[in-house]
C-alpha positions as CSV (number, residue, x, y, z in Angstrom):
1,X,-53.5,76.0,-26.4
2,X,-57.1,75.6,-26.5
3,X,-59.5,77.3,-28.8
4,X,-63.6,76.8,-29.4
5,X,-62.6,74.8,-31.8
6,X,-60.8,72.1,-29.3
7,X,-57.3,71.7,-28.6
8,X,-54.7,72.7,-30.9
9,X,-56.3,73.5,-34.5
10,X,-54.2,73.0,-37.4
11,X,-55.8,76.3,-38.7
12,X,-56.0,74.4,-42.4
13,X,-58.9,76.6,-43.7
14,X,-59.4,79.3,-41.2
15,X,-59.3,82.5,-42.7
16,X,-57.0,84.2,-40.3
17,X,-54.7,81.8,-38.8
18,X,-53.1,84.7,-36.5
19,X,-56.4,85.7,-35.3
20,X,-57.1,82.4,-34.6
21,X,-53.6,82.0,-32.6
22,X,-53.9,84.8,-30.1
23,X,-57.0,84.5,-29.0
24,X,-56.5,80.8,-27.9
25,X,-55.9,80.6,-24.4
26,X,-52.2,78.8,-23.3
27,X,-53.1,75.6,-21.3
28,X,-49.9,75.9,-19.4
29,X,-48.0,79.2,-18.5
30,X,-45.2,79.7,-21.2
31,X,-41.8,78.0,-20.6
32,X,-43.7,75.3,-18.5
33,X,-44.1,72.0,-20.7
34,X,-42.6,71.2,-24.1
35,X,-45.5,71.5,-26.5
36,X,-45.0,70.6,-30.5
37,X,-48.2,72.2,-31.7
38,X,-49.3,74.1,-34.4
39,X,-50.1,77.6,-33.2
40,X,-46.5,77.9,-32.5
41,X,-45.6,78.3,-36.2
42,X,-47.6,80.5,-36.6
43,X,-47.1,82.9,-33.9
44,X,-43.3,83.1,-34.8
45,X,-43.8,83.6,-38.4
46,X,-45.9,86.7,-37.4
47,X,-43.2,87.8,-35.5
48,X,-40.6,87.3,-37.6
49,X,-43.0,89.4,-40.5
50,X,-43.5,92.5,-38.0
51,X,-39.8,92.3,-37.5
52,X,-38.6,92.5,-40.7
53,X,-41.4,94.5,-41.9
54,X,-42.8,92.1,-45.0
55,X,-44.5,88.8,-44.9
56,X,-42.5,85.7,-43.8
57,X,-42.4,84.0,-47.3
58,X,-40.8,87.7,-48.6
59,X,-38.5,87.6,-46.0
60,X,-37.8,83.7,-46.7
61,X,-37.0,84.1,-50.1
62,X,-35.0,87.2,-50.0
63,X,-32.9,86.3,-47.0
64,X,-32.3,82.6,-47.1
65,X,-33.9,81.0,-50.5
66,X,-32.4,83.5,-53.2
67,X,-28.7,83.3,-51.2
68,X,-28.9,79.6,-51.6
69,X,-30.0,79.7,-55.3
70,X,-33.1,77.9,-54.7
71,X,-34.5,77.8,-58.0
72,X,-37.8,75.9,-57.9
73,X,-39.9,76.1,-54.6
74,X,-43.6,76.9,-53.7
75,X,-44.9,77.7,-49.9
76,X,-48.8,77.1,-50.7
77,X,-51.4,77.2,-48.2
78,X,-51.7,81.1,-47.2
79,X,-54.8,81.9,-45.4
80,X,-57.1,84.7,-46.4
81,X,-54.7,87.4,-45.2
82,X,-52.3,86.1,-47.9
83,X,-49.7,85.0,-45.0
84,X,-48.5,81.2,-45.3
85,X,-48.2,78.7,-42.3
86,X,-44.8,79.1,-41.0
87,X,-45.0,75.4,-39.9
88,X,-46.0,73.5,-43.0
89,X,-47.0,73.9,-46.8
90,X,-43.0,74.6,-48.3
91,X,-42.5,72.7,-51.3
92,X,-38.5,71.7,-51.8
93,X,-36.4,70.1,-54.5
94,X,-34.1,67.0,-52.3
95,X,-30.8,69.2,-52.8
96,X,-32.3,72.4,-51.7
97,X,-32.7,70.3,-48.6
98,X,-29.6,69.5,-48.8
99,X,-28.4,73.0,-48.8
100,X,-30.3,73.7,-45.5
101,X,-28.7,71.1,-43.9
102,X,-25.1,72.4,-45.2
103,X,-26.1,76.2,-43.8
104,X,-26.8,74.2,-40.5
105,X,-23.3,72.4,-40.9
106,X,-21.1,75.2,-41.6
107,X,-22.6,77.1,-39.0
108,X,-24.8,79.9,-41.4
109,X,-22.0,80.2,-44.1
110,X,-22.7,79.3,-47.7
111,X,-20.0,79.9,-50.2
112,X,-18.3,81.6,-48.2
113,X,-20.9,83.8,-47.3
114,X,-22.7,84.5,-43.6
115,X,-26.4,83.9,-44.5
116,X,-27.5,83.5,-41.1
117,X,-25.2,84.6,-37.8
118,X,-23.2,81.9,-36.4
119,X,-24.8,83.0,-32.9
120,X,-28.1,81.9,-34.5
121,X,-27.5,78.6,-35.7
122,X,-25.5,77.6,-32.6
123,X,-28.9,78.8,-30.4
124,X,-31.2,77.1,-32.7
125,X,-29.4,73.9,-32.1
126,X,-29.0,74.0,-28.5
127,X,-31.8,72.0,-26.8
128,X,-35.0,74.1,-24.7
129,X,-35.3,74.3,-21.1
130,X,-38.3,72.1,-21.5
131,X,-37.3,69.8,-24.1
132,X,-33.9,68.1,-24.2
133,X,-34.6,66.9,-28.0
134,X,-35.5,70.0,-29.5
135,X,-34.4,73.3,-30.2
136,X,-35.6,76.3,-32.0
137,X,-37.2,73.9,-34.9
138,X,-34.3,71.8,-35.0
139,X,-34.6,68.0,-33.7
140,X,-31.6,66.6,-31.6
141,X,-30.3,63.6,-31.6
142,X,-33.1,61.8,-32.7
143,X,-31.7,59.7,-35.8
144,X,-28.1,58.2,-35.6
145,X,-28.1,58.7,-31.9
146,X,-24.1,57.8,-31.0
147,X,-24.1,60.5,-28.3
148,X,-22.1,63.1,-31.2
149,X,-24.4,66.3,-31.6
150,X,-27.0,65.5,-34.5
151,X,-29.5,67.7,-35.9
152,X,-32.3,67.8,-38.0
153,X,-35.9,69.0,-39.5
154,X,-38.9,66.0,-39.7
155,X,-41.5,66.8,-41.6
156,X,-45.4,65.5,-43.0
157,X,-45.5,62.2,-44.6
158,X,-41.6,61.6,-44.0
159,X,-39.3,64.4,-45.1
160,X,-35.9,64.5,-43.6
161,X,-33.3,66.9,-43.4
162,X,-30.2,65.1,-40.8
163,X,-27.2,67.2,-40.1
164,X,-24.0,64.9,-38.9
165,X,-21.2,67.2,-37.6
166,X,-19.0,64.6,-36.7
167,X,-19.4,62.9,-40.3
168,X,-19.4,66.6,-42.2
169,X,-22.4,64.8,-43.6
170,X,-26.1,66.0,-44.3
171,X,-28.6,63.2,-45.3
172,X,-32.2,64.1,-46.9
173,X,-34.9,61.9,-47.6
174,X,-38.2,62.8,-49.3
175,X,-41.5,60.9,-49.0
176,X,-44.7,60.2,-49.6
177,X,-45.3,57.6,-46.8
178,X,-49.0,56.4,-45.9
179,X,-49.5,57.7,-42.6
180,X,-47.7,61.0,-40.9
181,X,-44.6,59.5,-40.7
182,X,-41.0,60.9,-40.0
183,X,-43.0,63.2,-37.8
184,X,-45.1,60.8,-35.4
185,X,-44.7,57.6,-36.6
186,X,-42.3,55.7,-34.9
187,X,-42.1,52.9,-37.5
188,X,-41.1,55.2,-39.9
189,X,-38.5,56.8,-37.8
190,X,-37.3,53.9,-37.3
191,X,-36.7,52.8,-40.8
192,X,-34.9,56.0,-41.2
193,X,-32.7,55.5,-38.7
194,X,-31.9,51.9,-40.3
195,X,-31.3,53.5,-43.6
196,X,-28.7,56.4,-42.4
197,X,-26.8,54.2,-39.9
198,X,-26.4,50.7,-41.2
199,X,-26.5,52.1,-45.1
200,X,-25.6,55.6,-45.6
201,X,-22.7,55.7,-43.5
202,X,-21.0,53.1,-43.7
203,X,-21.3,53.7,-47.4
């Protein structure tokens, strides 16, 4: 997408991040080219909130946060509309991670209870036409990398959420690394990948 602003805005401090979002113009034709940009976030967040009829962070917390018994969490960074960014700005505790990364793992269920479909999880984990590492905001096979499915969320400055199947393991790692790592920084990745494969698991 490109905007007046330049190409892909992280929409930080604008007012109206949707506004912003649709009335940049696409750069390729949708389902062209793999893109990881920010707009995106946005756009399905907005979605999600006419769909369900209340903001996204509602939504989040009745549907997914309160069902896991999240009990200390802040999503900051709402615009002037009071909506957050659906791509960055949630604040989690390490074993509420954890508990993402266990929905993932047993397919939606959590204590015995379907929190998200089955359907769902198994679609958000299946890679895009355009990107054979990625999903619906899920990473694949990106840390362990043994050729077993392998799932995950990568976030600013290093947050990790890694989702094993074959292991019935979830690994999480939060940071405050110097640079954008975990997300862009190979280095970092890498050290990651160290950590879970010649540490964590053969623990």
């Amino acid at each position: 997408y490109t905007t007046r602003e330049g190409t892909d805005p992280l929409y930080y401090d604008a007012p109206d991040r949707l506004r912003v979002a649709v009335t940049s113009r696409a750069a390729t034709p949708p389902g062209a080219r793999f893109d990881y940009i920010d707009v995106n976030p946005v756009l399905a967040g907005t979605a999600v909130s006419i769909a369900a009829r209340e903001r996204e962070d509602v939504f989040a917390r009745q549907r997914l946060f309160e069902p896991l018994g999240f009990a200390h969490y802040r999503w900051t960074g709402a615009d002037g509309t009071g909506a957050v960014a659906g791509g960055w700005g949630l604040r989690l505790r390490a074993i509420d991670m954890a508990k993402i990364g266990m929905l993932v793992l047993d397919e939606g269920r959590w204590n015995g209870r379907q929190v998200v479909p089955a359907g769902w999880v198994r679609q958000m984990t299946t890679p895009s036409p355009t990107a054979d590492d990625y999903g619906y905001y899920c990473w694949i096979h990106h840390v362990v990398e043994q050729g077993t499915p392998e799932f995950g969320a990568m976030g600013f400055k290093g947050q990790f959420i890694t989702v094993l199947p074959a292991q019935r393991a979830v690994v999480v790692m939060t940071s405050l690394l110097p640079t954008d790592g975990g997300l862009r920084d190979a280095t970092y990745l890498n050290l990651y990948r160290r950590m879970v494969g010649d540490y964590i698991l053969p623990a």
